[in-house]
LUMLO-965326 format. One record per residue: x negated, y, z negated of N, C-alpha, C, O in turn. Coordinates in steps of 0.1 Angstrom, whole numbers, plus 5000, padded with zeros to 4 digits. Layout:
REM LUMLO-965326
XYZXYZXYZXYZ ...
***
This chain:
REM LUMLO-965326
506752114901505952024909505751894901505951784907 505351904885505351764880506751684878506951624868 507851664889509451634882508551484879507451444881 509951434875510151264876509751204887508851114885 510151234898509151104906507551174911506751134918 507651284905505551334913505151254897503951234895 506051214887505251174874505150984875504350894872 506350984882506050824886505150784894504350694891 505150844906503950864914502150854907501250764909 502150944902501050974896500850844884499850834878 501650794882501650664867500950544878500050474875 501450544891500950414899499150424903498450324905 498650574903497550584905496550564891495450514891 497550614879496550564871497150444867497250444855 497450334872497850184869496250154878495850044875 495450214886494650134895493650094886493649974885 492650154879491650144867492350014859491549924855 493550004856494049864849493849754855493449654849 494249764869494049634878492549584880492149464882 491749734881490349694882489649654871488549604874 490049644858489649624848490049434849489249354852 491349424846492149314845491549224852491149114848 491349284868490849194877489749144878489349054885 489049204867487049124861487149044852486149024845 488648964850488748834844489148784855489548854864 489048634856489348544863490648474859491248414868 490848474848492448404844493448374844494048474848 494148284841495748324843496448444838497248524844 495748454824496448514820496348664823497348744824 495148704825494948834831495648874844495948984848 495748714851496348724865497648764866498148824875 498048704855499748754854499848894850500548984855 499148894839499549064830499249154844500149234845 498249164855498249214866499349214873499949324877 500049074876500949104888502449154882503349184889 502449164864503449204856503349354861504349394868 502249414858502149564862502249574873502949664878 501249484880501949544898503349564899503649674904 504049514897505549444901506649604892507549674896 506149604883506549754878505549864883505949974878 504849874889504349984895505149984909505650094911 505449884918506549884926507849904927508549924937 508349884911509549954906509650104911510450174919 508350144902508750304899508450354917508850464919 508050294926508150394939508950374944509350454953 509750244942510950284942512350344936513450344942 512250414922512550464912512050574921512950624927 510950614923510650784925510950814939510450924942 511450764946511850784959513450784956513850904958 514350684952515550704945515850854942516650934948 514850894931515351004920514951154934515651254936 513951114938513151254946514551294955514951404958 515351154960516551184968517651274960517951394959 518051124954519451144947519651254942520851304943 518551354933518251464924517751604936518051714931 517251614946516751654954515551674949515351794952 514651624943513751664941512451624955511351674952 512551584962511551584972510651704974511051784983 509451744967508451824971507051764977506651654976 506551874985505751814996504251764986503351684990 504251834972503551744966503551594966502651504968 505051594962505751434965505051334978504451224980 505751434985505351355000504151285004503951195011 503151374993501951324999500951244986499851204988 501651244974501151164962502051024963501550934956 503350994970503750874970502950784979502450674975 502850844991502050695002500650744993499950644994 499850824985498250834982498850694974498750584979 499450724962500250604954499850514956499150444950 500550504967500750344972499350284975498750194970 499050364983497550324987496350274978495650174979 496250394969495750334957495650204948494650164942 496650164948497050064945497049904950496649814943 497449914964497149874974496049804972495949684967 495049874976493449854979492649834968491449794969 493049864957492249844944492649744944491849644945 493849714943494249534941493149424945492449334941 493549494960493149394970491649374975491149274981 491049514970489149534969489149414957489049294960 489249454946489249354938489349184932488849114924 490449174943491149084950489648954957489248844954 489249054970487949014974487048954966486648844968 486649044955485349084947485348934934484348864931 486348924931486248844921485548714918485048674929 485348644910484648554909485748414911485148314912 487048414912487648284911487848264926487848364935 487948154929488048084938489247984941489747924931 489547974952489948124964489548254964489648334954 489148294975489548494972489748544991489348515003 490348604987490748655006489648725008489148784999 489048725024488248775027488148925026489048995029 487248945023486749105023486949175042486649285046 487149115047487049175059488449215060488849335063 489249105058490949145058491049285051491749385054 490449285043490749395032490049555041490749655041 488849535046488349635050488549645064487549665071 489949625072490549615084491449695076491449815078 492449625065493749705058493049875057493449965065 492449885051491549985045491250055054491850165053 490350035065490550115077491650165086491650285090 492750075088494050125096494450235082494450355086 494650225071495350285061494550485062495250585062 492950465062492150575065492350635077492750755075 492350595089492650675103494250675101494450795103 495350615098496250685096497050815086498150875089 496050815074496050885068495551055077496251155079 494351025080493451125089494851175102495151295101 495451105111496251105119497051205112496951335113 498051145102498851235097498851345095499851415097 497351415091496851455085496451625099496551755100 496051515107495851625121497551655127497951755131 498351525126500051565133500451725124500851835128 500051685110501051795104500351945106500952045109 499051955105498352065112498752125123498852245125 499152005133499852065147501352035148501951995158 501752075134503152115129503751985134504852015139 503551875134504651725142504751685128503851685120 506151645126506651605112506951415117507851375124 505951355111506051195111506951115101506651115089 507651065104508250995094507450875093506450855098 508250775083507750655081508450535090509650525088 507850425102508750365110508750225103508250185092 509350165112510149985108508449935106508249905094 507449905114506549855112505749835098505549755089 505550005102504950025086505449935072504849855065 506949995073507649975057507349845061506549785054 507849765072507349595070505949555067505649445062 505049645070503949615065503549625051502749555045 504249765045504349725031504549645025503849585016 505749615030506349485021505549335022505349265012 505349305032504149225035503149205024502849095020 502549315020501249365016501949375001500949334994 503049404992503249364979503749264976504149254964 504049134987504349014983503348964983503048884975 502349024994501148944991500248954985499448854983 500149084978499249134964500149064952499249014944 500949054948501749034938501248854937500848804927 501248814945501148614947499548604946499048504940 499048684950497448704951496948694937496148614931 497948814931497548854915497948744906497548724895 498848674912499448534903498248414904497848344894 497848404917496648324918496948164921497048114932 497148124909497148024908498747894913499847924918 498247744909499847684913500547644899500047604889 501547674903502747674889504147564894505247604899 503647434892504047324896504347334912503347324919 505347344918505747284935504747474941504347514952 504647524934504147664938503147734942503047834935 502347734949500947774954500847924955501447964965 500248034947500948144948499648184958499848244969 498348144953497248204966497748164980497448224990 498248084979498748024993499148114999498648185008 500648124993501648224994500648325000500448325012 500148404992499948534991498848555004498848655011 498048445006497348465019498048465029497548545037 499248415034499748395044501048545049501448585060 501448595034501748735035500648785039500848885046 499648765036498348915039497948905054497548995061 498148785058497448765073498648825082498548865094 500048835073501548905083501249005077501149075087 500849085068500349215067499749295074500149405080 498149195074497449265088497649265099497149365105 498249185105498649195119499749325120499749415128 500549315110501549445110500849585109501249695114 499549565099498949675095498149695108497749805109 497949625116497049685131497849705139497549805144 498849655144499949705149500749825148500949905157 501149825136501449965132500950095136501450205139 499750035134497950155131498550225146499050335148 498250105153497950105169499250185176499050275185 500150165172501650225175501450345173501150425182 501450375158501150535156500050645164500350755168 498950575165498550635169498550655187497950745194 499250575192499850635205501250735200501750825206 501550705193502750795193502750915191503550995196 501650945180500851105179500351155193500751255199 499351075197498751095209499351085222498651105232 500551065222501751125233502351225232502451315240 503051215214503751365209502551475213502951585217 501051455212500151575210500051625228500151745232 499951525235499751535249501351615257501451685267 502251575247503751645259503651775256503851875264 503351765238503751915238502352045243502452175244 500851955245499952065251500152065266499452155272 500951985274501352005287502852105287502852185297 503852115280504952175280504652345277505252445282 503152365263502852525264502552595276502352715275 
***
């Protein structure tokens, strides 16, 4: 159960206490040493999804400590992100919109696999990831570094985040709630 990627997995959850820490400085430099480790915490899930393949190691531990992973991560950033004292800071509501689609989808999954429906991961989603670590990564940089505005940046991924992250939300859960309806009309 513990291979290589349930141990990479598990390294991105305890990177979250780092970010929360890091993130109660306001500075560059703290800002960077953040988005250093963000940026290698997004290595290893992709490292541990690689290896879980290539190696067969995919266990359903796996399955369900990669997206916790991510999430983790995610939202500590981005709670934090909110909370801080420098200025700029993205609204706390963006964050507790992310936060919410991320919770009822979690819960969703959570009832699909109970009633045995196996969910993959779709196009929206993963684009919403990716969204959401250019935009935490530019967030965590903060600041401008000559022609470069990284808060800039990083708000304007977050606002294509959220809209992806509600959209997404919204997709899935018609799509559960169709898969749940055909197959209690077909028994």
């Amino acid at each position: 159960m513990l291979n290589a990627p349930n141990l990479l997995s598990l390294s991105r959850v305890a990177l979250a206490p780092l970010f929360i820490w890091l993130l109660s400085y306001p500075g560059r430099v703290a800002g960077a040493i953040a988005a250093i480790a963000f940026g290698l915490a997004c290595y290893s899930d992709w490292l541990d999804g690689h290896l879980a393949r290539t190696r067969g190691q995919t266990t359903n531990l796996g399955k369900l400590l990669d997206p916790l992973a991510d999430k983790v991560l995610i939202l500590s950033a981005l709670i934090m992100l909110s909370a801080m004292p420098r200025e700029p800071r993205i609204p706390a509501w963006i964050v507790a919109l992310i936060a919410v689609r991320e919770v009822a989808v979690t819960g969703l999954r959570a009832i699909a696999r109970e009633e045995g429906l196996l969910l993959g991961a779709e196009t929206l989603g993963k684009a919403k990831t990716a969204f959401e670590v250019v935009s935490v990564f530019s967030l965590l940089v903060h600041y401008r570094y000559g022609p470069l505005d990284f808060f800039s940046a990083g708000e304007l991924f977050l606002w294509v985040a959220l809209a992806l992250a509600l959209w997404s939300g919204f997709t899935h859960h018609l799509r559960v709630g169709r898969a749940l309806a055909a197959r209690d009309v077909t028994v």
